[in-house]
C-alpha positions as CSV (number, residue, x, y, z in Angstrom):
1,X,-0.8,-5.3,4.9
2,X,-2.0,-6.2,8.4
3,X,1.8,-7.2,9.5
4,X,3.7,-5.6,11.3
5,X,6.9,-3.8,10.3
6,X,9.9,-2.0,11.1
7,X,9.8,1.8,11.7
8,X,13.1,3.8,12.1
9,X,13.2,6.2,15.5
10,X,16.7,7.3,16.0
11,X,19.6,7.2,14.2
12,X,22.9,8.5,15.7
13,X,26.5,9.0,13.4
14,X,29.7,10.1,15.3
15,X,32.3,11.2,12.3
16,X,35.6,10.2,13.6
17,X,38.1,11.3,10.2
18,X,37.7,12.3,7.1
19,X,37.0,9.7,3.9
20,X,38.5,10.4,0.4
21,X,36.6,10.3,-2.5
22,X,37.6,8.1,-4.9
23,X,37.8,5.6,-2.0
24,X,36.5,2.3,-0.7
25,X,34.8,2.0,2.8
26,X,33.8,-1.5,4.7
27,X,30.6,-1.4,6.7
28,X,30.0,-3.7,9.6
29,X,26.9,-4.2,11.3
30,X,25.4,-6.0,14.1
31,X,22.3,-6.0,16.6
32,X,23.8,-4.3,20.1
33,X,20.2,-4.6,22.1
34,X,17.4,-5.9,21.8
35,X,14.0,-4.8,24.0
36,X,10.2,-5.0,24.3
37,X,9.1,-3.7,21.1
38,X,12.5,-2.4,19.8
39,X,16.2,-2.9,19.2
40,X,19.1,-1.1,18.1
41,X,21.9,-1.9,15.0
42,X,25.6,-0.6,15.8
43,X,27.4,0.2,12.7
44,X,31.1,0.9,12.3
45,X,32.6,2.7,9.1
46,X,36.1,1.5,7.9
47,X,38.4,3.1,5.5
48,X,41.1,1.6,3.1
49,X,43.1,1.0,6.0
50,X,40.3,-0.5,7.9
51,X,40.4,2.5,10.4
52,X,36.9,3.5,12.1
53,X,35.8,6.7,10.3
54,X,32.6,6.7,12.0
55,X,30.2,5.2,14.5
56,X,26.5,4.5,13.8
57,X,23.7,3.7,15.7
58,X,19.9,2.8,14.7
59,X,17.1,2.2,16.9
60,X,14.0,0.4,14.6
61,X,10.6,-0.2,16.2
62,X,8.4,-3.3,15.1
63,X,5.4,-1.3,14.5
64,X,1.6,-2.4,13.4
65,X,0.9,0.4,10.7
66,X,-3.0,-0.6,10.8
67,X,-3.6,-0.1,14.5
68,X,-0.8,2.7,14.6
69,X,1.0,1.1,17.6
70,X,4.0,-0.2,18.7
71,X,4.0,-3.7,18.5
72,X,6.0,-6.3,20.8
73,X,8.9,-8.8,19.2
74,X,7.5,-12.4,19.4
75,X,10.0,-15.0,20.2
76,X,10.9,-16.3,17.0
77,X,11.6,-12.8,15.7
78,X,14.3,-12.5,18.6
79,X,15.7,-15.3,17.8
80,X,16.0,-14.4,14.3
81,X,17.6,-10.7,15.6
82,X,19.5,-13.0,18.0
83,X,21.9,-14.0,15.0
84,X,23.0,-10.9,14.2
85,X,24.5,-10.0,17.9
């Protein structure tokens, strides 16, 4: 395909407590930045008792795989990310 598409550069996890297992867990996510050609999803971790367990971040790249480049976020694709703050 000559779109571009999301590469993943970093990803960070800081384990704050232990998780059972059986168990049930609650994700949230959400976009914390947003740059030139790149931007970066926070994610928390929440137990049964909706205690933070951990702390995630993810950087992702918009990257054109068939000129092997970075590529830059148009407008309307920030504004799309934009929703997810």
């Amino acid at each position: 395909t000559d779109k571009p598409g999301f590469m993943l550069a970093s990803s960070e996890c800081q384990f704050k407590a232990p998780l059972s297992f059986p168990g049930t867990i609650k994700v949230k996510s959400r976009i914390t930045e947003i740059g030139n050609t790149s931007f970066q999803i926070s994610h928390q971790i929440l137990d049964n008792a909706e205690a933070v367990v951990a702390d995630l971040k993810d950087t992702l790249v918009l990257f054109d795989f068939s000129k092997n480049t970075k590529a830059s976020i148009s407008n309307e694709l920030r504004e799309k990310l934009n929703a997810f703050r």
